[in-house]
mmCIF file of the N, C-alpha and C atoms, coordinates in Angstrom:
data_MODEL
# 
_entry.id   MODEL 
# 
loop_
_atom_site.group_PDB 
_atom_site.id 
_atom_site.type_symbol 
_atom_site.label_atom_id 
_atom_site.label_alt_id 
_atom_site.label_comp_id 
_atom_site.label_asym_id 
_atom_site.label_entity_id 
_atom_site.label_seq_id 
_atom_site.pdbx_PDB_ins_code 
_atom_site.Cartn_x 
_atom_site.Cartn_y 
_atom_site.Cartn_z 
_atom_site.occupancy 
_atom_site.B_iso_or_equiv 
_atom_site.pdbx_formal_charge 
_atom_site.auth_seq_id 
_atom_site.auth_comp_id 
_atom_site.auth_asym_id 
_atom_site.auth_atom_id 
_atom_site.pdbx_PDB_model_num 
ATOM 1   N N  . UNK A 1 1  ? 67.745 56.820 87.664 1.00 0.00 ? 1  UNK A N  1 
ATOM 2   C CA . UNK A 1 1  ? 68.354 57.346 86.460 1.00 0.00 ? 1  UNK A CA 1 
ATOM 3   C C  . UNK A 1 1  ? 69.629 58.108 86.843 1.00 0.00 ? 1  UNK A C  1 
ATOM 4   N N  . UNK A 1 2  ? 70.876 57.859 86.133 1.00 0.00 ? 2  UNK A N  1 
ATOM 5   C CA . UNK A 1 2  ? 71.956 58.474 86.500 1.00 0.00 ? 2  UNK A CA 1 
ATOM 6   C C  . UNK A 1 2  ? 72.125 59.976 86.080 1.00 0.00 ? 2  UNK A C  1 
ATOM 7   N N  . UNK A 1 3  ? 72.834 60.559 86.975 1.00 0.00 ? 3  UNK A N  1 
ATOM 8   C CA . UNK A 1 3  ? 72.707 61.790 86.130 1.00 0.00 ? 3  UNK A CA 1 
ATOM 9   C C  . UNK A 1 3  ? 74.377 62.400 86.053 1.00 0.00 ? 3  UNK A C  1 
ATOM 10  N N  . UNK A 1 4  ? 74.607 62.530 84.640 1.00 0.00 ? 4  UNK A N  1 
ATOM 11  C CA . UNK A 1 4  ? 76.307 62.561 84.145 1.00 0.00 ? 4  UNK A CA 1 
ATOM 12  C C  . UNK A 1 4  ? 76.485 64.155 83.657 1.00 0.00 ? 4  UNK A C  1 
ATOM 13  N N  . UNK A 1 5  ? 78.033 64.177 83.965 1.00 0.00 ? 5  UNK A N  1 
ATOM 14  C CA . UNK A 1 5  ? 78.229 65.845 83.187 1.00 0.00 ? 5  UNK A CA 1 
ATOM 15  C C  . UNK A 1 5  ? 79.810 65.075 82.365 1.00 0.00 ? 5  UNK A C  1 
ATOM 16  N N  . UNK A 1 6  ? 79.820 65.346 81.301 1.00 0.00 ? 6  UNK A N  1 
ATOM 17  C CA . UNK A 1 6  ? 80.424 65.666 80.441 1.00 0.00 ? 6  UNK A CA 1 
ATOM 18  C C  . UNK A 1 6  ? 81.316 67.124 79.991 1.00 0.00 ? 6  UNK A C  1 
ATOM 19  N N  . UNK A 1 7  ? 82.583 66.987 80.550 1.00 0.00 ? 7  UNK A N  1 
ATOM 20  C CA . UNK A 1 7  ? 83.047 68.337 79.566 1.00 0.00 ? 7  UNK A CA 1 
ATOM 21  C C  . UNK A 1 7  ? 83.422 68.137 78.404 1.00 0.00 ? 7  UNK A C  1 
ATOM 22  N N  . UNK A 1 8  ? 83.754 68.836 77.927 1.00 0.00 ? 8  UNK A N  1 
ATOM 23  C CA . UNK A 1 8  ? 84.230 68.857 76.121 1.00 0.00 ? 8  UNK A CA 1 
ATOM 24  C C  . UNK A 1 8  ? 83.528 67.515 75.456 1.00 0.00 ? 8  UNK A C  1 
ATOM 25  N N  . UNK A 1 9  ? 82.158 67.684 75.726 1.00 0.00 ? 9  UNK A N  1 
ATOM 26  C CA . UNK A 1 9  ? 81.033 66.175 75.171 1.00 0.00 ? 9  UNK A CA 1 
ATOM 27  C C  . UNK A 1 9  ? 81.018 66.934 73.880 1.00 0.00 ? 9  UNK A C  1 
ATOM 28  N N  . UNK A 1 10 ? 81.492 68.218 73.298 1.00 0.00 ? 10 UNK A N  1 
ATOM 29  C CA . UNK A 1 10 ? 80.870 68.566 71.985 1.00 0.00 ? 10 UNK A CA 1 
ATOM 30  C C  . UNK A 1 10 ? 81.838 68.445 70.890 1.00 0.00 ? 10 UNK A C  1 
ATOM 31  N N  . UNK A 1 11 ? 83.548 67.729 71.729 1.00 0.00 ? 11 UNK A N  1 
ATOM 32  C CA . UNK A 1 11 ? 84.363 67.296 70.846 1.00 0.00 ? 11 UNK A CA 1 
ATOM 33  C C  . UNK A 1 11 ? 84.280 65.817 70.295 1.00 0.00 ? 11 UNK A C  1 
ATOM 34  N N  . UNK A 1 12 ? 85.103 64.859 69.429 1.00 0.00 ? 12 UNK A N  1 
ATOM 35  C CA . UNK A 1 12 ? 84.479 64.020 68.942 1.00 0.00 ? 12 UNK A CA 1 
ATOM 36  C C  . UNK A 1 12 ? 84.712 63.038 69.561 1.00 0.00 ? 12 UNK A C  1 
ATOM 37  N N  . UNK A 1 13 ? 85.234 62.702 70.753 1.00 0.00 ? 13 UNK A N  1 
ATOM 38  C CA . UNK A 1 13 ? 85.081 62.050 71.472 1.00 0.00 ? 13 UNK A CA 1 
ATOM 39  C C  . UNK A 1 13 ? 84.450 61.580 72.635 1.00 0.00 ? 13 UNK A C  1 
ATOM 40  N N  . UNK A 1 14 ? 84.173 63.233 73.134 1.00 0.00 ? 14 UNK A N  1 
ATOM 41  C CA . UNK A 1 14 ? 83.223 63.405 74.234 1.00 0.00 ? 14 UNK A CA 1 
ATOM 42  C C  . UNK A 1 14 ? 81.914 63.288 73.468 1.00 0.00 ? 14 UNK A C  1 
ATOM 43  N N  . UNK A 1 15 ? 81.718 63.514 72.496 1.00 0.00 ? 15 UNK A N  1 
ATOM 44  C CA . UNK A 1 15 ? 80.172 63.720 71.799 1.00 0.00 ? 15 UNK A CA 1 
ATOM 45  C C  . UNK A 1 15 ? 79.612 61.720 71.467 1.00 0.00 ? 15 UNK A C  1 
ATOM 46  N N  . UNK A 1 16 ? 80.539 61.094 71.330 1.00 0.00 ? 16 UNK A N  1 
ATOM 47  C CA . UNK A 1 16 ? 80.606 59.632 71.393 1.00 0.00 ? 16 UNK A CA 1 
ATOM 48  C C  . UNK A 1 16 ? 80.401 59.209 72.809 1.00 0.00 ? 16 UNK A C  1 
ATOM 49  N N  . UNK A 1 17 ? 81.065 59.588 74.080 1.00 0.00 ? 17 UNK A N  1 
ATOM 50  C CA . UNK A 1 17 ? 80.486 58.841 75.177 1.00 0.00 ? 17 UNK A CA 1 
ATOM 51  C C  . UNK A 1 17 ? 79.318 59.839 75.362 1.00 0.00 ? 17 UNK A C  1 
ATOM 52  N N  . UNK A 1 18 ? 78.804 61.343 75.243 1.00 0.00 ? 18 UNK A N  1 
ATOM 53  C CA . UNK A 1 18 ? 77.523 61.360 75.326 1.00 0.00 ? 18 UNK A CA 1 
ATOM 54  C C  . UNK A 1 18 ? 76.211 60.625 74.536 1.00 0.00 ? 18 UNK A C  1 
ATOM 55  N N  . UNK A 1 19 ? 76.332 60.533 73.840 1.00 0.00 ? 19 UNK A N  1 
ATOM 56  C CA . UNK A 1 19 ? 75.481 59.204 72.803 1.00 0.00 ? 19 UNK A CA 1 
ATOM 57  C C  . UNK A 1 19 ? 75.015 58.200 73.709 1.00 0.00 ? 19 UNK A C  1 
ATOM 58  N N  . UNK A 1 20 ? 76.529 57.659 73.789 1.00 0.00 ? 20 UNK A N  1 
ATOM 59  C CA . UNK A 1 20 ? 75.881 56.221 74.605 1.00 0.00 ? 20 UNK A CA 1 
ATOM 60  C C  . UNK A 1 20 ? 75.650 56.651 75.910 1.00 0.00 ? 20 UNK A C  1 
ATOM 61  N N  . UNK A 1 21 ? 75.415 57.786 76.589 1.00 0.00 ? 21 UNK A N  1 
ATOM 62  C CA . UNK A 1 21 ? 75.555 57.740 77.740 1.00 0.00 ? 21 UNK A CA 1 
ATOM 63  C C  . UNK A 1 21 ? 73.807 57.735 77.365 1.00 0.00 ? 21 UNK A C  1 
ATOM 64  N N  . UNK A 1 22 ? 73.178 58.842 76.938 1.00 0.00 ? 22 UNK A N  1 
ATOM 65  C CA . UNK A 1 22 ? 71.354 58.934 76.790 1.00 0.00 ? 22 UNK A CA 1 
ATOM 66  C C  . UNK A 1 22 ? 71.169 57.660 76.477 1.00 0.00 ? 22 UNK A C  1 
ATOM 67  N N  . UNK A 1 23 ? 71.788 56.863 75.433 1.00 0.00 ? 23 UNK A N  1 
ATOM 68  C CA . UNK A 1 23 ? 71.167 55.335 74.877 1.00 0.00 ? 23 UNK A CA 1 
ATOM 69  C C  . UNK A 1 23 ? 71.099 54.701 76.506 1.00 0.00 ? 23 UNK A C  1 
ATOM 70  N N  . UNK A 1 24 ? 72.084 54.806 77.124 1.00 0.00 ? 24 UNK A N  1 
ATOM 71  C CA . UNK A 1 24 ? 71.738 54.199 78.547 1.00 0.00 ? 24 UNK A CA 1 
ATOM 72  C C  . UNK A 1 24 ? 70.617 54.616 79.471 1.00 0.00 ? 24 UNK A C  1 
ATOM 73  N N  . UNK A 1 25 ? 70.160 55.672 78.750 1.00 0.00 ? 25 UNK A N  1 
ATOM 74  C CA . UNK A 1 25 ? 68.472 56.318 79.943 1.00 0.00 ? 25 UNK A CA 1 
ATOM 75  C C  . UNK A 1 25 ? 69.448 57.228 80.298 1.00 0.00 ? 25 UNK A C  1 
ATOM 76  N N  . UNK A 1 26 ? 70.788 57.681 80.786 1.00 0.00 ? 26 UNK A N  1 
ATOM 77  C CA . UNK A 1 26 ? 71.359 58.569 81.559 1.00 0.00 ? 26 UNK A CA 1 
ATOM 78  C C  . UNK A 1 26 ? 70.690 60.040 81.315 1.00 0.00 ? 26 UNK A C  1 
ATOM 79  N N  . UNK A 1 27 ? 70.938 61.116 82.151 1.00 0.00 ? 27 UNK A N  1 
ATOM 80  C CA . UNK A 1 27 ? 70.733 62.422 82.036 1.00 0.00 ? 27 UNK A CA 1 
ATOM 81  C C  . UNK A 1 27 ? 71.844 62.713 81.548 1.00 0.00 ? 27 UNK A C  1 
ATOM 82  N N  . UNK A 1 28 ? 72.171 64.000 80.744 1.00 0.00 ? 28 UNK A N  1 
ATOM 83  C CA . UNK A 1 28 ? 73.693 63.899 80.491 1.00 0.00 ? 28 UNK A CA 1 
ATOM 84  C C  . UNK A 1 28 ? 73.538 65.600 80.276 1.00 0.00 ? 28 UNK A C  1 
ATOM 85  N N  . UNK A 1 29 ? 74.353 66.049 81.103 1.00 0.00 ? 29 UNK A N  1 
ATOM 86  C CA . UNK A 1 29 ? 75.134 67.921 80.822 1.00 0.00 ? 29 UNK A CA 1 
ATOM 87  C C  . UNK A 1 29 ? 76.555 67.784 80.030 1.00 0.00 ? 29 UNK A C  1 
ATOM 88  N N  . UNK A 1 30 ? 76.545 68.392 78.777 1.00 0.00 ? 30 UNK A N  1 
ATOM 89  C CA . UNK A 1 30 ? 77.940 68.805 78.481 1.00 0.00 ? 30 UNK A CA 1 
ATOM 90  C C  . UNK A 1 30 ? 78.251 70.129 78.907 1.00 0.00 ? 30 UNK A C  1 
ATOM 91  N N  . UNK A 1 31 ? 79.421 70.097 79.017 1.00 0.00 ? 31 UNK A N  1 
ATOM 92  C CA . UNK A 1 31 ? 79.965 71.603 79.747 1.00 0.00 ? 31 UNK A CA 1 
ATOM 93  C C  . UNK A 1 31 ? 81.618 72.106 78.313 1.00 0.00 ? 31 UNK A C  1 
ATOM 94  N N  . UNK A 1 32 ? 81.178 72.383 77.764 1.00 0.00 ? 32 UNK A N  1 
ATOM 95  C CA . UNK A 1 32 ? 81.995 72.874 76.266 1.00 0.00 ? 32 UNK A CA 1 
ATOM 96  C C  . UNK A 1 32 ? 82.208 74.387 76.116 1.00 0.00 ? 32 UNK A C  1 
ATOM 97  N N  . UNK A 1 33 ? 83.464 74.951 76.223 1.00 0.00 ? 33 UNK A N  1 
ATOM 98  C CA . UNK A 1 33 ? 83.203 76.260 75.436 1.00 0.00 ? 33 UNK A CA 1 
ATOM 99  C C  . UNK A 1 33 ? 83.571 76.034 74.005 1.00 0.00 ? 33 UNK A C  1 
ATOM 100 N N  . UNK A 1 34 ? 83.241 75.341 73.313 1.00 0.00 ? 34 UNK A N  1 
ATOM 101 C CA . UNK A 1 34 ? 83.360 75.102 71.191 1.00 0.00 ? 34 UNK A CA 1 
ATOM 102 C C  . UNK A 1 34 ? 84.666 75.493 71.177 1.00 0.00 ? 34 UNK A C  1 
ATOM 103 N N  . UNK A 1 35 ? 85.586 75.334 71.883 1.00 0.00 ? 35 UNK A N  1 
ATOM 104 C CA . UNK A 1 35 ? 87.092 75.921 71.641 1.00 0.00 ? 35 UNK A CA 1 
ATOM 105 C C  . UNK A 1 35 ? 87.387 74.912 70.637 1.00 0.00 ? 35 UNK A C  1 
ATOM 106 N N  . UNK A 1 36 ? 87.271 73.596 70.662 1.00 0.00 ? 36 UNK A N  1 
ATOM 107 C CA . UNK A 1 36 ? 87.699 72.820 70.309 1.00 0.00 ? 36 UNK A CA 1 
ATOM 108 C C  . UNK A 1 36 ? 86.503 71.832 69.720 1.00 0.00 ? 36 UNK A C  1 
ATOM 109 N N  . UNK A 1 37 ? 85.877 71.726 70.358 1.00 0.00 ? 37 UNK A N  1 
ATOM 110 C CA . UNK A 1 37 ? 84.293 71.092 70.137 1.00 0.00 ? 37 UNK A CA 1 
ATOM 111 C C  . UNK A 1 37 ? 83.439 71.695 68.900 1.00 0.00 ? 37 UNK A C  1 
ATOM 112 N N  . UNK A 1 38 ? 82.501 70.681 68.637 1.00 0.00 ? 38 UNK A N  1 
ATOM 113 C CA . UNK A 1 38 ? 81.556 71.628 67.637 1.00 0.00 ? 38 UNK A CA 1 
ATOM 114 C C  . UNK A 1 38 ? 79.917 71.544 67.811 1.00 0.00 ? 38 UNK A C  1 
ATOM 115 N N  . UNK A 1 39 ? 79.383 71.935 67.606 1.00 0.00 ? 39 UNK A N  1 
ATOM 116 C CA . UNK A 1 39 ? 77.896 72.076 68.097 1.00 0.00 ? 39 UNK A CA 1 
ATOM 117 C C  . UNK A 1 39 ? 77.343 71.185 66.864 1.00 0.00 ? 39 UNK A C  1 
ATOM 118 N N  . UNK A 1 40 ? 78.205 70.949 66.037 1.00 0.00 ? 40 UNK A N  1 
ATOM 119 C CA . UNK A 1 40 ? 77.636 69.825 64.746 1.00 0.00 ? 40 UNK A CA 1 
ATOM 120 C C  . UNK A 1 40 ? 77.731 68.476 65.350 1.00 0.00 ? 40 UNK A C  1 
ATOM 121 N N  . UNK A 1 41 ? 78.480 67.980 66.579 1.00 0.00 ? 41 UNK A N  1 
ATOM 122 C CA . UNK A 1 41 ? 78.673 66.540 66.792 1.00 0.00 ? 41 UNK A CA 1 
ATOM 123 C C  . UNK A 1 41 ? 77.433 66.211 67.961 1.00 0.00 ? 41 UNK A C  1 
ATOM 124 N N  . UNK A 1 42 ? 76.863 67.823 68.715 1.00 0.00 ? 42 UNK A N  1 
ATOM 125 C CA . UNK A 1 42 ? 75.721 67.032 69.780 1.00 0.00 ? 42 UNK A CA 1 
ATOM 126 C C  . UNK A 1 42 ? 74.713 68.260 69.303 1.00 0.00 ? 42 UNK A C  1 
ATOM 127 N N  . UNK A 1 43 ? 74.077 68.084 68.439 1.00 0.00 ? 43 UNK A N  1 
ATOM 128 C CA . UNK A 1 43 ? 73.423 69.232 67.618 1.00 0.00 ? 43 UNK A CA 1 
ATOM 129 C C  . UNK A 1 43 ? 71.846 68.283 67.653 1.00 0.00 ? 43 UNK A C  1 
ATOM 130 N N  . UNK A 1 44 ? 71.997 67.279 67.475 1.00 0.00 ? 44 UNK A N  1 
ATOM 131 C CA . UNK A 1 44 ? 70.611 66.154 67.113 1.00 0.00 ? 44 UNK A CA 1 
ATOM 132 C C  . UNK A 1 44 ? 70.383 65.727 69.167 1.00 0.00 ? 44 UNK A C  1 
ATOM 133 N N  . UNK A 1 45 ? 70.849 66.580 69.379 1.00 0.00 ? 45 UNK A N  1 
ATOM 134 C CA . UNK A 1 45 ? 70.526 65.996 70.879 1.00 0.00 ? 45 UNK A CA 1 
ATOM 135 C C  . UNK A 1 45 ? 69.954 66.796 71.410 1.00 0.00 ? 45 UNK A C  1 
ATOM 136 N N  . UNK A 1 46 ? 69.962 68.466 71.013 1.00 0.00 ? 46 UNK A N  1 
ATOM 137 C CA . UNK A 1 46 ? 69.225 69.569 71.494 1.00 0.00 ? 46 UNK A CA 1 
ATOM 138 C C  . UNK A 1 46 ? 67.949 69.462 72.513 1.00 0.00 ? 46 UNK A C  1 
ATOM 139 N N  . UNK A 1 47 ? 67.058 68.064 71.767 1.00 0.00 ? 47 UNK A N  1 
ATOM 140 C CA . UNK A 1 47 ? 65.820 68.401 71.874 1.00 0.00 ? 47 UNK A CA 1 
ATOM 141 C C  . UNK A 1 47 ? 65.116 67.313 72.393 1.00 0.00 ? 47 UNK A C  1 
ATOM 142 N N  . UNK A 1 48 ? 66.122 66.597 72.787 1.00 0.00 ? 48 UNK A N  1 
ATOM 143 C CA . UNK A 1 48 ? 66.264 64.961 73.997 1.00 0.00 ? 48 UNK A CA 1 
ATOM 144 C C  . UNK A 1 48 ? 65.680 66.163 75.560 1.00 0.00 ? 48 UNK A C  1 
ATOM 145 N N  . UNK A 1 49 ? 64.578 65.489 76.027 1.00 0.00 ? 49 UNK A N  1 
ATOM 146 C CA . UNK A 1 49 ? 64.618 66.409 77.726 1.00 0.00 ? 49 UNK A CA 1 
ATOM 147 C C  . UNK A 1 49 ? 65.730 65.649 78.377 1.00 0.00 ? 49 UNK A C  1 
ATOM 148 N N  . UNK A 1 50 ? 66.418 64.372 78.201 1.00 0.00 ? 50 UNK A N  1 
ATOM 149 C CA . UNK A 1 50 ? 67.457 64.040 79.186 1.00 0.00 ? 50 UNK A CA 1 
ATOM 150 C C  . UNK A 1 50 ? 68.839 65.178 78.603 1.00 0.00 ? 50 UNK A C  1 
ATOM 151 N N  . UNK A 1 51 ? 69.034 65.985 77.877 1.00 0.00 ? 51 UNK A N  1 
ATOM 152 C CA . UNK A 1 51 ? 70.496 66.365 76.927 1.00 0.00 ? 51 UNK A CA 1 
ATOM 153 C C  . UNK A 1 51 ? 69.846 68.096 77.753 1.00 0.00 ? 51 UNK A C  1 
ATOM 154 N N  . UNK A 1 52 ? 71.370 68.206 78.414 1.00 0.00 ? 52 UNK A N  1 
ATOM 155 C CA . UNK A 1 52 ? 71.456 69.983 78.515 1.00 0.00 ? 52 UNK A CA 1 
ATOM 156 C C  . UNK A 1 52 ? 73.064 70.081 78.052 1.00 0.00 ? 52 UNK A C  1 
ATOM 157 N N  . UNK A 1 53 ? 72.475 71.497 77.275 1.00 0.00 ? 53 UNK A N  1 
ATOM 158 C CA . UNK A 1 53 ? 74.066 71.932 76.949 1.00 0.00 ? 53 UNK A CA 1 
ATOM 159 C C  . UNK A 1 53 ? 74.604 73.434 77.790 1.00 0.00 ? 53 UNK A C  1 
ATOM 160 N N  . UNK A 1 54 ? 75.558 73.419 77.968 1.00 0.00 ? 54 UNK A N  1 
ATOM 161 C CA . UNK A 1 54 ? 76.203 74.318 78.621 1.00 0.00 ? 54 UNK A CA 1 
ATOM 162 C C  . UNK A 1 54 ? 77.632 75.204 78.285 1.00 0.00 ? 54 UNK A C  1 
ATOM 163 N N  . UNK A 1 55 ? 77.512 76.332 77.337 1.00 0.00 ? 55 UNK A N  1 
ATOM 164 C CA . UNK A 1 55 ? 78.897 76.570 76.813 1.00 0.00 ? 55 UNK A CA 1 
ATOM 165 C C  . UNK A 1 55 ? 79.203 77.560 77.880 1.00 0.00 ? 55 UNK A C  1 
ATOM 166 N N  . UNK A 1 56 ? 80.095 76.987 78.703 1.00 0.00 ? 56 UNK A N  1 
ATOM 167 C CA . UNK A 1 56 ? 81.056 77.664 79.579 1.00 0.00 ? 56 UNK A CA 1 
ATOM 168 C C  . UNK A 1 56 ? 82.126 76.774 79.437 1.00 0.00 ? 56 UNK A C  1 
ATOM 169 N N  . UNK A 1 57 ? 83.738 77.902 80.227 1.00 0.00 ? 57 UNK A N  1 
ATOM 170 C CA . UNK A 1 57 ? 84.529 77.300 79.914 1.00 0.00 ? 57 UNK A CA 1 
ATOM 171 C C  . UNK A 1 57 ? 84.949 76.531 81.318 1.00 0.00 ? 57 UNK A C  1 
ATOM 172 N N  . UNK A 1 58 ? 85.722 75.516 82.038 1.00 0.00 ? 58 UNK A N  1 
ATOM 173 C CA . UNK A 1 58 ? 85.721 74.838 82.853 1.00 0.00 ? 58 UNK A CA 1 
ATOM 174 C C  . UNK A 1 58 ? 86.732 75.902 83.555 1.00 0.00 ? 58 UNK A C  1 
ATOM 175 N N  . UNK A 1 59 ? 86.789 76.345 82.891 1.00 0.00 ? 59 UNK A N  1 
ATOM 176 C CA . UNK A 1 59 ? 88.721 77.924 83.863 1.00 0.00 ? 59 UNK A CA 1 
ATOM 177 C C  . UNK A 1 59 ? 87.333 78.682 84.558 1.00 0.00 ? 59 UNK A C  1 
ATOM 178 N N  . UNK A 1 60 ? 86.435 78.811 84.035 1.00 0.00 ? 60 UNK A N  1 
ATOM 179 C CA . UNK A 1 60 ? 85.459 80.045 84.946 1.00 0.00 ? 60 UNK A CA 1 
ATOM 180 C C  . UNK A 1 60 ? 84.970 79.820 85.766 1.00 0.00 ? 60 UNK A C  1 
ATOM 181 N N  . UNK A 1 61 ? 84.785 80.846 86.639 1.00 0.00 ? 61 UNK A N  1 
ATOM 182 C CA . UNK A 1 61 ? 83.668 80.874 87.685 1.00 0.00 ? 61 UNK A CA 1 
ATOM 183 C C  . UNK A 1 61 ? 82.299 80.237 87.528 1.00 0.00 ? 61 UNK A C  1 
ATOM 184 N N  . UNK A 1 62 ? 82.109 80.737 86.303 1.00 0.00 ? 62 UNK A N  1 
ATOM 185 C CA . UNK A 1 62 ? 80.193 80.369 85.571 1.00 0.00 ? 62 UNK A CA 1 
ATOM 186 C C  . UNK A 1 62 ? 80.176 78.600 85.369 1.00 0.00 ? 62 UNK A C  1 
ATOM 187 N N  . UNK A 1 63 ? 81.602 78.188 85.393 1.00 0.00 ? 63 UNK A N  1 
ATOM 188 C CA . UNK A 1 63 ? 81.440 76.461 85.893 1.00 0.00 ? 63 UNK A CA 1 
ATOM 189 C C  . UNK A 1 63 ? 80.731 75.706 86.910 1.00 0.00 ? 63 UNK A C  1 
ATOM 190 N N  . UNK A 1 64 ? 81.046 76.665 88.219 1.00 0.00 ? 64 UNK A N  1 
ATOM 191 C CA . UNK A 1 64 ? 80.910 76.036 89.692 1.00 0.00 ? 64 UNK A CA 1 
ATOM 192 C C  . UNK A 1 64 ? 79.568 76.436 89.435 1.00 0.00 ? 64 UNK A C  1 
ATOM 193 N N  . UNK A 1 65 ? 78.929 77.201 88.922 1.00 0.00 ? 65 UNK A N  1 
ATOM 194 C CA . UNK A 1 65 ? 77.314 77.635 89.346 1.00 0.00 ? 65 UNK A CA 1 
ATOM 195 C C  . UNK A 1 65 ? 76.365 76.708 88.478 1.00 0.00 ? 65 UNK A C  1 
ATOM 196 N N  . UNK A 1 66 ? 77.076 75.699 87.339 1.00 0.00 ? 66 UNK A N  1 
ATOM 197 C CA . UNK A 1 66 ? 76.427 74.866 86.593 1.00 0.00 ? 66 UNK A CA 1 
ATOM 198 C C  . UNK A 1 66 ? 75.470 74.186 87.384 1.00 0.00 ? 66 UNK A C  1 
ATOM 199 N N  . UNK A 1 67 ? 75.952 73.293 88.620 1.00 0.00 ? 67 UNK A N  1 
ATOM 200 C CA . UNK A 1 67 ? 75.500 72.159 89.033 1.00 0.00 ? 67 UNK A CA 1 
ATOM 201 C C  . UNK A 1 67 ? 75.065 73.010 90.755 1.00 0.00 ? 67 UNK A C  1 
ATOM 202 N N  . UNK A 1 68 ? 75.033 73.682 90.644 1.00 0.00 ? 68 UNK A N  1 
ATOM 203 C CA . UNK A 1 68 ? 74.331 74.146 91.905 1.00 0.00 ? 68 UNK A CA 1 
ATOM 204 C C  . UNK A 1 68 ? 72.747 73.663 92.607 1.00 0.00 ? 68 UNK A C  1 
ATOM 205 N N  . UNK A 1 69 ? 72.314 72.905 93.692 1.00 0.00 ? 69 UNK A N  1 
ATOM 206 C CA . UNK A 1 69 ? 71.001 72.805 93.968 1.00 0.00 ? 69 UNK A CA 1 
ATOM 207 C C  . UNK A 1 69 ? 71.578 71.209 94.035 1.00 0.00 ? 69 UNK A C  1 
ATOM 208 N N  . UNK A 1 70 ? 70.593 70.732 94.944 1.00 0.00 ? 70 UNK A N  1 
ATOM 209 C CA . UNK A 1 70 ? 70.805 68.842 94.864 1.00 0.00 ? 70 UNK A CA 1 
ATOM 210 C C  . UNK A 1 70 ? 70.495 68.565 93.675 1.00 0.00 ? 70 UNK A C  1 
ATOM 211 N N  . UNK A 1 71 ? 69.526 69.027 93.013 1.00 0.00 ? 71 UNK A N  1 
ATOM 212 C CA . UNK A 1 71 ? 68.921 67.704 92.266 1.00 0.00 ? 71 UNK A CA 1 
ATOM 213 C C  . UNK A 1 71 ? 69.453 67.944 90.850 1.00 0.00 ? 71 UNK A C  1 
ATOM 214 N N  . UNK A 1 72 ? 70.537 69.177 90.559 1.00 0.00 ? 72 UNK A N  1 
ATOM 215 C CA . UNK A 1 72 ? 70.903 69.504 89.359 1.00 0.00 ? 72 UNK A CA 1 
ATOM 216 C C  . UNK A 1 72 ? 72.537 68.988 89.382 1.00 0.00 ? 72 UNK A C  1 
ATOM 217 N N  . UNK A 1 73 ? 73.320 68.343 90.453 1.00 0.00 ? 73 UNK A N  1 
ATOM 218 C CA . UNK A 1 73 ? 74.550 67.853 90.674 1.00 0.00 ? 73 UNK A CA 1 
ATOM 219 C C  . UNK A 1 73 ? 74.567 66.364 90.224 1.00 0.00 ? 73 UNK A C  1 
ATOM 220 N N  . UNK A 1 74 ? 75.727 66.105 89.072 1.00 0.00 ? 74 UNK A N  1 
ATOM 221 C CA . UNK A 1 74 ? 76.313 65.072 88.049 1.00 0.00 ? 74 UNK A CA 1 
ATOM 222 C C  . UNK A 1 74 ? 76.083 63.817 89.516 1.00 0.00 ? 74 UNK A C  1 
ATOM 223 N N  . UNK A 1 75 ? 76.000 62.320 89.360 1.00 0.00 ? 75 UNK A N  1 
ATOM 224 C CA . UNK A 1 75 ? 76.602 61.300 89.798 1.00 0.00 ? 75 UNK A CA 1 
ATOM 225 C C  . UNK A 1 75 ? 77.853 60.654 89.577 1.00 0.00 ? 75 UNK A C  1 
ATOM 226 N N  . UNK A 1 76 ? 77.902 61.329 88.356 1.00 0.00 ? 76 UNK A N  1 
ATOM 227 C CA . UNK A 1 76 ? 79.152 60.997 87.510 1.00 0.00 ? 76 UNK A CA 1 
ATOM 228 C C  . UNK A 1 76 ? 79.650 61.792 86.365 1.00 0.00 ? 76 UNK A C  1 
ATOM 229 N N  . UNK A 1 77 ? 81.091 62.173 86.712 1.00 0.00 ? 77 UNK A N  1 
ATOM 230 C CA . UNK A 1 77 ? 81.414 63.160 85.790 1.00 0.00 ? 77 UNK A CA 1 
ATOM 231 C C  . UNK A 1 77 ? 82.870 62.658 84.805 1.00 0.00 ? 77 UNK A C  1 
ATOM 232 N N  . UNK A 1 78 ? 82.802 62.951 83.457 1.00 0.00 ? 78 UNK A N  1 
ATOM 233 C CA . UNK A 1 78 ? 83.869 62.572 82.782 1.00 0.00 ? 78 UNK A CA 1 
ATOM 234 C C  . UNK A 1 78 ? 84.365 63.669 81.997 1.00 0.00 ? 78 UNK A C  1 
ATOM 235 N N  . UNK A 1 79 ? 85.880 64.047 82.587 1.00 0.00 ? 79 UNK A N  1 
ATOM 236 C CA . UNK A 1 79 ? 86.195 65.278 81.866 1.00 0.00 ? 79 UNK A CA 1 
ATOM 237 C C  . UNK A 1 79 ? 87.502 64.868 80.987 1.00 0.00 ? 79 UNK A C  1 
ATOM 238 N N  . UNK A 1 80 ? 87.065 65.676 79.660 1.00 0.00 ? 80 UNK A N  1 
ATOM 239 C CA . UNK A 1 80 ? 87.165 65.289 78.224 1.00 0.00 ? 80 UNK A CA 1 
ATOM 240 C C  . UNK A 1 80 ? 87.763 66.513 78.020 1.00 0.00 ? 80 UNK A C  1 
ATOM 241 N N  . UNK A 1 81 ? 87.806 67.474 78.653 1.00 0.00 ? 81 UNK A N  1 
ATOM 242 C CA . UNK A 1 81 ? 88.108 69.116 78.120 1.00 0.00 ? 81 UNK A CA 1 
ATOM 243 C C  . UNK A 1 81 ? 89.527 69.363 78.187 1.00 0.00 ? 81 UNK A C  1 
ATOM 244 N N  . UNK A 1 82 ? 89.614 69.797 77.729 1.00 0.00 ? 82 UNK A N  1 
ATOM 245 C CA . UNK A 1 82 ? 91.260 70.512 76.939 1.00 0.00 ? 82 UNK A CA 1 
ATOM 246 C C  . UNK A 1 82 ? 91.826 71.450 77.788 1.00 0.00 ? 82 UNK A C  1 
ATOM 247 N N  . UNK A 1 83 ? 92.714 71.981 78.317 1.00 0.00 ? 83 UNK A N  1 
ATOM 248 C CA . UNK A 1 83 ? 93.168 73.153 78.676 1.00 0.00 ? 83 UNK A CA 1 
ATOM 249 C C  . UNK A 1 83 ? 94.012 73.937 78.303 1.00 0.00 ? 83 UNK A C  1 
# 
């Protein structure tokens, strides 16, 4: 099973390749601070065990500590986020 991180997955574009990314079996982390994103486009995903959400912003420190540990680090990452 792949396991993907997504930034800005909670804007409406990123919230579209997270979709299909779970329809694929994938694990999927968005990494969003709602700057731009909305919690209305990955809101029905809350409660998927493959869907974690993460509002930090990608400028912070509290980014790098997301994926810390082997088994919690993306295979594949697609960044969607704004700066």
């Amino acid at each position: 099973m792949e396991k993907c991180a997504v930034t800005g997955g909670a804007g409406f574009i990123g919230s579209h390749l997270v979709e299909r990314l779970l329809r694929m079996g994938c694990e999927v982390t968005v990494v969003d601070n709602l700057f731009m994103g909305s919690m209305e486009n990955i809101a029905h995903h809350m409660k998927n065990k493959k869907f974690r959400f993460e509002r930090v912003s990608i400028l912070g420190g509290k980014f790098c500590g997301i994926f810390n540990g082997t088994d919690r680090g993306p295979s594949l990452t697609n960044s969607l986020a704004s700066l």
